[in-house]
Short mmCIF file of the C-alpha atoms (twelve columns), coordinates in Angstrom:
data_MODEL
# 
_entry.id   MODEL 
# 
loop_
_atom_site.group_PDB 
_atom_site.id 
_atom_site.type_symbol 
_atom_site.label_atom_id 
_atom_site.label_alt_id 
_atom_site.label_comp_id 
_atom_site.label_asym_id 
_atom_site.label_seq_id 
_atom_site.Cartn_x 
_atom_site.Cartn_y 
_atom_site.Cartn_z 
_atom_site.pdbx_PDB_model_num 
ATOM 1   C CA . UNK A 1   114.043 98.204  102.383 1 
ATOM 2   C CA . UNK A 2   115.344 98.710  105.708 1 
ATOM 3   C CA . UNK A 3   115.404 102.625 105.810 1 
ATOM 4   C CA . UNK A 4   111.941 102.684 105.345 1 
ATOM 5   C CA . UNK A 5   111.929 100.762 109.178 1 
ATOM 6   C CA . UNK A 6   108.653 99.172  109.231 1 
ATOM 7   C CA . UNK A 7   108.036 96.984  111.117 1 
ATOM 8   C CA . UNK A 8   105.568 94.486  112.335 1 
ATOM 9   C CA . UNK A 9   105.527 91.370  114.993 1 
ATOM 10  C CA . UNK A 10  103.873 88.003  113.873 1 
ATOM 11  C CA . UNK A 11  101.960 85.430  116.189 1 
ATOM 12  C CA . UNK A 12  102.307 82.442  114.256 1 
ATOM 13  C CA . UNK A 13  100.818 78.694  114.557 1 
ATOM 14  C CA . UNK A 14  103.409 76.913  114.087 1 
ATOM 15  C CA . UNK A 15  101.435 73.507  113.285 1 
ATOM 16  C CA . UNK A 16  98.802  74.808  110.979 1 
ATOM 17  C CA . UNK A 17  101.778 77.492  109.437 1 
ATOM 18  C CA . UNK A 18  99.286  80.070  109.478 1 
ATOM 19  C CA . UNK A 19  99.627  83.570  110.724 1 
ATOM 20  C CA . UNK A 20  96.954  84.515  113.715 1 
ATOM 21  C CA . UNK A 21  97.673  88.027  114.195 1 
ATOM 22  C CA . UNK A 22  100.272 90.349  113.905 1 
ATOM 23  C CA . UNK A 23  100.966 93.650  116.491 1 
ATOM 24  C CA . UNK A 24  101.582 96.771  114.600 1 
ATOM 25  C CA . UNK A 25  102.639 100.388 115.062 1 
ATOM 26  C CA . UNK A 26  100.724 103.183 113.909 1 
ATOM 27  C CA . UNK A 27  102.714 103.002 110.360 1 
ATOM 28  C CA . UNK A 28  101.753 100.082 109.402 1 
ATOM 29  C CA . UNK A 29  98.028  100.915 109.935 1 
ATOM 30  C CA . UNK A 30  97.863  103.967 108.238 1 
ATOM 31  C CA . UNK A 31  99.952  102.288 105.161 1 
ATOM 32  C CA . UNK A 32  96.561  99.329  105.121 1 
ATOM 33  C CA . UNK A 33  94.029  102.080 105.606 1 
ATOM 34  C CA . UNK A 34  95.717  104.115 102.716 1 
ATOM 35  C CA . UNK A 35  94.760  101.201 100.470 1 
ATOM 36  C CA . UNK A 36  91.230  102.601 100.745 1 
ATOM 37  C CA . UNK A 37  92.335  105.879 98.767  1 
ATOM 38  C CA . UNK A 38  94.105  104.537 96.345  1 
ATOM 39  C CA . UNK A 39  92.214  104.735 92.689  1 
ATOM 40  C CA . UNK A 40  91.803  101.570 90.533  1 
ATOM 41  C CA . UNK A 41  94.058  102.940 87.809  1 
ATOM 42  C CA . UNK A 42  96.787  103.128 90.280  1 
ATOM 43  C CA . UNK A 43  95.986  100.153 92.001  1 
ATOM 44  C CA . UNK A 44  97.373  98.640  88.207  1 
ATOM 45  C CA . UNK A 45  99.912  100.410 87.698  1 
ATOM 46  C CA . UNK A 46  101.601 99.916  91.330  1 
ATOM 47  C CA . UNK A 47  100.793 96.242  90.673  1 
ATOM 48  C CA . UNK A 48  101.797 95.623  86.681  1 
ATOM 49  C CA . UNK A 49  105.169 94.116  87.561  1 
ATOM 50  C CA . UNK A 50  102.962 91.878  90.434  1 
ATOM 51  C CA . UNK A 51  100.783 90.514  88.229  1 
ATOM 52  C CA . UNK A 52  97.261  92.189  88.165  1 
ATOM 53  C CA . UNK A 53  94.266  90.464  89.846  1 
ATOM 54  C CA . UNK A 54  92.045  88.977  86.788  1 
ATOM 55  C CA . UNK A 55  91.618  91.054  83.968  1 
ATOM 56  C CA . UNK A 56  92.308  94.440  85.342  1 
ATOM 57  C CA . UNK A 57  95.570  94.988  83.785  1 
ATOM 58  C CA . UNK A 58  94.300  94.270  80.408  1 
ATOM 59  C CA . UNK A 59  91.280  96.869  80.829  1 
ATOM 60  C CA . UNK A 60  94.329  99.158  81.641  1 
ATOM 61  C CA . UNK A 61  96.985  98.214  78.555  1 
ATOM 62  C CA . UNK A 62  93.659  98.510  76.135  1 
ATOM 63  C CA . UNK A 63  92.654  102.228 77.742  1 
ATOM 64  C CA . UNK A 64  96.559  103.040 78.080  1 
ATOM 65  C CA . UNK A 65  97.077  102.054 73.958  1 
ATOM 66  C CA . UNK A 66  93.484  103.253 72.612  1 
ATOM 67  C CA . UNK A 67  94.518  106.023 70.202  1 
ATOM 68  C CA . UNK A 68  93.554  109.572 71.410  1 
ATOM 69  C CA . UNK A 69  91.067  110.082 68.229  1 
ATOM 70  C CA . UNK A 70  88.979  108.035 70.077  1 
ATOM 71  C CA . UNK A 71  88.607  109.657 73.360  1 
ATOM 72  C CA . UNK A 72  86.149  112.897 73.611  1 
ATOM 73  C CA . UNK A 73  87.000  116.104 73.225  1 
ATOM 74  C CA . UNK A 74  87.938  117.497 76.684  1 
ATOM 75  C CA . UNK A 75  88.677  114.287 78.297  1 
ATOM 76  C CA . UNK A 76  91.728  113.199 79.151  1 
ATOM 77  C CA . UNK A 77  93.432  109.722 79.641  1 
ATOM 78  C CA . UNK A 78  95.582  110.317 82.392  1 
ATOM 79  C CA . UNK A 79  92.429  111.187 84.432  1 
ATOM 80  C CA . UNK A 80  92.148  107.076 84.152  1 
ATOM 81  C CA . UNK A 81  95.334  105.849 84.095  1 
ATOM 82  C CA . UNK A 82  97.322  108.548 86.263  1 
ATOM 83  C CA . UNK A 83  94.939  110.125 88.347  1 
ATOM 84  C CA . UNK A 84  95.363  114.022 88.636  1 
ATOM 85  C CA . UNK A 85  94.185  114.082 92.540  1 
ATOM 86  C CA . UNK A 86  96.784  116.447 94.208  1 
ATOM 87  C CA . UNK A 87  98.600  114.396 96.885  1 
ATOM 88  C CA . UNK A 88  99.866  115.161 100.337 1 
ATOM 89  C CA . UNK A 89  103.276 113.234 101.022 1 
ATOM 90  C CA . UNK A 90  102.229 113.066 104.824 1 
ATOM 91  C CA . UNK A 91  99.478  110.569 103.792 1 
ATOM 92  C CA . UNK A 92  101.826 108.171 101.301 1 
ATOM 93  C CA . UNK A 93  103.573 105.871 104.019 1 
ATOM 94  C CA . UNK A 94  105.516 103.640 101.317 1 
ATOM 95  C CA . UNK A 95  104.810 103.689 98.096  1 
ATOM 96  C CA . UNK A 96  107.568 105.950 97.124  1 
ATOM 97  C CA . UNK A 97  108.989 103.536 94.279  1 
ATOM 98  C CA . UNK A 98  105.763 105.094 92.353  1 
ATOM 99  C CA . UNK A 99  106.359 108.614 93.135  1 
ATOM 100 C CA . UNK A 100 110.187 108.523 92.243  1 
ATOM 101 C CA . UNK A 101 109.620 107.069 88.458  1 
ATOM 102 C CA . UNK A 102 107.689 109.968 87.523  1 
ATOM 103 C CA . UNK A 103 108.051 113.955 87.739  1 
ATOM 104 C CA . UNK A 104 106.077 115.457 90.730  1 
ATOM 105 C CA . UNK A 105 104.747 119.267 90.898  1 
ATOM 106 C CA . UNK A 106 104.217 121.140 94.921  1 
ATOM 107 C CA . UNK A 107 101.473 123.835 94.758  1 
ATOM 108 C CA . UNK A 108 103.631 126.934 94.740  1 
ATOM 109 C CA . UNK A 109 100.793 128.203 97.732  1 
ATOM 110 C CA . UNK A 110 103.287 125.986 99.918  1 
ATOM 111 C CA . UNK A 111 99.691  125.379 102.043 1 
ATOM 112 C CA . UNK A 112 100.389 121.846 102.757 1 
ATOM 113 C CA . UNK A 113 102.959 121.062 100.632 1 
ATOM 114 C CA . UNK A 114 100.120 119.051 98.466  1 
ATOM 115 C CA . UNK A 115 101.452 117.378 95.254  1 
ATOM 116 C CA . UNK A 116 100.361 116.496 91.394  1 
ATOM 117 C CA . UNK A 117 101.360 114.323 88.903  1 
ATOM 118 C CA . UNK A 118 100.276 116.845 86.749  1 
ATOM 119 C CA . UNK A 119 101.771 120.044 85.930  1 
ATOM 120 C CA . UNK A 120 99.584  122.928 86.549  1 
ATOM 121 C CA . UNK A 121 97.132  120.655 88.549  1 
ATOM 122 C CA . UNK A 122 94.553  123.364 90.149  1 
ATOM 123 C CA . UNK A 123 94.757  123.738 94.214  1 
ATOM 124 C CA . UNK A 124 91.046  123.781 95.969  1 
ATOM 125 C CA . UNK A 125 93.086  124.927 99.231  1 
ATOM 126 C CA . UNK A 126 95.213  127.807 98.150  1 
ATOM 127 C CA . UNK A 127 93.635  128.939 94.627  1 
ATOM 128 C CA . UNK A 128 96.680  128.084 93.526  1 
ATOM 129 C CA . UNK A 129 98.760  125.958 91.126  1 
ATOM 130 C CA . UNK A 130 101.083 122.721 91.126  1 
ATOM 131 C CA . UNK A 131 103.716 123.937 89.202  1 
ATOM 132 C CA . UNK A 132 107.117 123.540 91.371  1 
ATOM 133 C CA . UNK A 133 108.733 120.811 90.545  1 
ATOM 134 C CA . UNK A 134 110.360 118.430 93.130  1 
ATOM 135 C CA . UNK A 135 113.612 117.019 92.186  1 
ATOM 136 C CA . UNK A 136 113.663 114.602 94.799  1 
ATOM 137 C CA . UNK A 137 110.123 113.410 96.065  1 
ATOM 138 C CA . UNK A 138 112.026 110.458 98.491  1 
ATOM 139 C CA . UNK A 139 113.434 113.233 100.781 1 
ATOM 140 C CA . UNK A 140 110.457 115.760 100.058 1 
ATOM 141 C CA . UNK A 141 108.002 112.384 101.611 1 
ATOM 142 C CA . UNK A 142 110.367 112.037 104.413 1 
ATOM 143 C CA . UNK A 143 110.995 115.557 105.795 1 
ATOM 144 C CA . UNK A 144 107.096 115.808 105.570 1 
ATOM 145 C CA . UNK A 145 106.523 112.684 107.279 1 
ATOM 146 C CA . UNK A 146 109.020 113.565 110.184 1 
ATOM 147 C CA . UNK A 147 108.235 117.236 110.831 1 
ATOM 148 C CA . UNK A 148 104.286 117.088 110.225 1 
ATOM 149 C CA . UNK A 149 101.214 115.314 111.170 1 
ATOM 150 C CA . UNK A 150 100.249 112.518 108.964 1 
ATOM 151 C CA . UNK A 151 98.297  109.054 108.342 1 
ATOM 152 C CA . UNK A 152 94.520  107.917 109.699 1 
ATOM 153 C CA . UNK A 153 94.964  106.802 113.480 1 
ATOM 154 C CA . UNK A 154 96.631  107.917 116.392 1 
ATOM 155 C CA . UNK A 155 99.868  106.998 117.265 1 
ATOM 156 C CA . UNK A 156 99.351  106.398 121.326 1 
ATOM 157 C CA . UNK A 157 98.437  102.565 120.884 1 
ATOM 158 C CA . UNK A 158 99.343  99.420  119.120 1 
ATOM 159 C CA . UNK A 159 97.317  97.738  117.284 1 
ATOM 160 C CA . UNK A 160 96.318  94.170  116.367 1 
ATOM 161 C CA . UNK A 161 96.211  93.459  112.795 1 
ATOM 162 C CA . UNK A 162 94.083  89.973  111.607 1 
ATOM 163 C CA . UNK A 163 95.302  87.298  108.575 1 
ATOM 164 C CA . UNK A 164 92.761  89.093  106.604 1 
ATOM 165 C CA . UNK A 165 93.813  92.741  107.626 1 
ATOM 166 C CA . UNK A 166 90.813  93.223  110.078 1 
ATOM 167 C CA . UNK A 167 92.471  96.058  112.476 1 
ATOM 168 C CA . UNK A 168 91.742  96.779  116.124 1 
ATOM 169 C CA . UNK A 169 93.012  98.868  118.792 1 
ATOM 170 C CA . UNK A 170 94.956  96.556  120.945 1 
ATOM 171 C CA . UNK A 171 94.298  96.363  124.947 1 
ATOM 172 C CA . UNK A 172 94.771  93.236  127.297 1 
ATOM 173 C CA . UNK A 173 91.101  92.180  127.490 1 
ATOM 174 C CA . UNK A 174 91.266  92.735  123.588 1 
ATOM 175 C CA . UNK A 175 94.541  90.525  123.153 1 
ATOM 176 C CA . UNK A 176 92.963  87.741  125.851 1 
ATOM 177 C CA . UNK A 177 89.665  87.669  124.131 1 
ATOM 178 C CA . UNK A 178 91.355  87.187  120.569 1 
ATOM 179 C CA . UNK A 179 93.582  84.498  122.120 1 
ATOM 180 C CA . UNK A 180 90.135  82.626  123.581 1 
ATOM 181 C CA . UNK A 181 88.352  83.274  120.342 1 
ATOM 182 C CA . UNK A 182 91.681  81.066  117.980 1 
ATOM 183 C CA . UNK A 183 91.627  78.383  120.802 1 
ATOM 184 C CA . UNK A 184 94.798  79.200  122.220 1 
ATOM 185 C CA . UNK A 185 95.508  78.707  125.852 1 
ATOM 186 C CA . UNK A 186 98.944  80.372  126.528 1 
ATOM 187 C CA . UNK A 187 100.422 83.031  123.859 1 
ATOM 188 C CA . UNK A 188 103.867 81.281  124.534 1 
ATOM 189 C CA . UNK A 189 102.262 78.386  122.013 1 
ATOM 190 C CA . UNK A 190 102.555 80.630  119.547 1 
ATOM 191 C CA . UNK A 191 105.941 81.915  117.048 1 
ATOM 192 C CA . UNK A 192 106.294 85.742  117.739 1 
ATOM 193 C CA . UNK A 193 108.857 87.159  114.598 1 
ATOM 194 C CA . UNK A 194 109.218 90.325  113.610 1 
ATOM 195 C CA . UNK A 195 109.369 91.267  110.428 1 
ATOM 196 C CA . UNK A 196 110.313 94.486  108.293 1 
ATOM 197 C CA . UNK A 197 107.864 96.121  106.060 1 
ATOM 198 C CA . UNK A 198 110.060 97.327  102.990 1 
ATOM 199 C CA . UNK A 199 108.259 98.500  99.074  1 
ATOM 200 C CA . UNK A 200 108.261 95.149  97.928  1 
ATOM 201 C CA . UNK A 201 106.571 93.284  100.519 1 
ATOM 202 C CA . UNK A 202 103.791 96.651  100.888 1 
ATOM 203 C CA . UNK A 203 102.664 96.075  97.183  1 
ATOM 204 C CA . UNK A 204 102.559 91.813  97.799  1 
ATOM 205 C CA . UNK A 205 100.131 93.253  100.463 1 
ATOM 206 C CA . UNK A 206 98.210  95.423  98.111  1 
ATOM 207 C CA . UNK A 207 98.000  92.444  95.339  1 
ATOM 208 C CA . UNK A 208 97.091  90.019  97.777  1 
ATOM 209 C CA . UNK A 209 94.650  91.816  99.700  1 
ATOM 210 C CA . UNK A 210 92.186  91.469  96.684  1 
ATOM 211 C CA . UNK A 211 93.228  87.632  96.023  1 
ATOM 212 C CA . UNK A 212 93.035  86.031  99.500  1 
ATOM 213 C CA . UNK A 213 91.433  86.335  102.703 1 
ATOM 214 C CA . UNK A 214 94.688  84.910  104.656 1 
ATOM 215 C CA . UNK A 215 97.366  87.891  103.436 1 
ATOM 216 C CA . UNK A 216 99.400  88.229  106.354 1 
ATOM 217 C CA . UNK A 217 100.104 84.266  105.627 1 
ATOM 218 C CA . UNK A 218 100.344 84.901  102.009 1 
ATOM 219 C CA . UNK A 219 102.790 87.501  102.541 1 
ATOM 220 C CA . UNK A 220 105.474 86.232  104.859 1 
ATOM 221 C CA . UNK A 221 104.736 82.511  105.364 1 
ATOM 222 C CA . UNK A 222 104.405 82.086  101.872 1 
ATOM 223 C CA . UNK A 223 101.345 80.086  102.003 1 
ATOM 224 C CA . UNK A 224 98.303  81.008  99.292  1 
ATOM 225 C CA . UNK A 225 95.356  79.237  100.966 1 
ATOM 226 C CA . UNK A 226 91.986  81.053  100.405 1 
# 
């Protein structure tokens, strides 16, 4: 998914085909850290065509199929399955292949242009209600992203990214200290590629960050070791 133009450089060793490190931009940060936010029951559903971890996507189907005479009165599936959080588009970097599939209500406040999955979705900021529905979430996400503030870290440094998505702010005694720490002498004995972030390659992120402690490796070197 080129548009999305995400992208992130690779320090590779070659010999052991294992991924070191990668340098990253502030959007590619923000898109790990937003992994933190993300609810279990959409955690599944973003990953159903992926292939759930375990038995997580059974626990899902089961809750998704129980019949609605079984659930108490007042309670509502969707709170499990589709969480009813209102969402600000400035804080969803990528997954956008989730918000197009379904319809999308704006609090008609306009205060920040939050969003619901839910029609009628109470606003805590405005008193107000999601009820405005958004024809086209892609290029409601991107006009957001460009013309407001969004994400978890400031965009004035690059950062350093580990195999197993530890992130740092990246400085030279930062980079030469990380180089000392893997044993490596020279950074020219290592494979720098760059490679584009796109939907696809996000969610293989997602899945494998709760499978593997090597994900950057996983991800683009195609290697599954633990």
């Amino acid at each position: 998914m080129a548009e999305l133009d995400m992208k992130l450089k690779l320090f590779i060793d070659t010999e052991a085909k294992k991924v070191l490190f990668a340098e990253a931009g502030k959007d590619i940060v923000d898109y790990l850290f937003y992994f933190l936010s993300l609810p279990v029951g959409t955690v599944v559903r973003l990953l159903q065509e992926k292939g759930v971890v375990g038995c997580l996507a059974d626990l899902y189907e089961s809750f998704e199929n129980l019949d609605q005479t079984f659930i108490r009165s007042g309670k509502d599936k969707d709170s499990l399955i589709s969480p009813r959080a209102l969402l600000n588009p400035a804080e969803i970097p990528l997954l956008l292949s989730d918000l197009k599939s379904r319809k999308v209500y704006m609090c008609s406040g306009l205060c920040n242009g939050k969003m619901s999955y839910v029609s009628n979705t109470f606003c805590n900021d405005c008193k107000k209600y999601a009820n405005i529905e958004i024809p086209d979430v892609a290029a409601h996400v991107a006009w957001r992203t460009k013309n407001a503030g969004r994400g978890f870290v400031k965009g004035v440094v690059t950062y350093i990214v580990m195999d197993n998505l530890e992130v740092k702010p990246m400085s030279a005694n930062t980079f030469i200290t990380l180089l000392n720490k893997l044993g490596v002498k020279e950074p020219d004995e290592l494979e720098g590629r760059v490679v584009e972030l796109g939907v696809d390659e996000g969610l293989q992120l997602l899945k494998a960050s709760m499978e593997s402690k090597t994900v950057l490796t996983s991800v683009f070197l195609g290697n599954t070791g633990a």
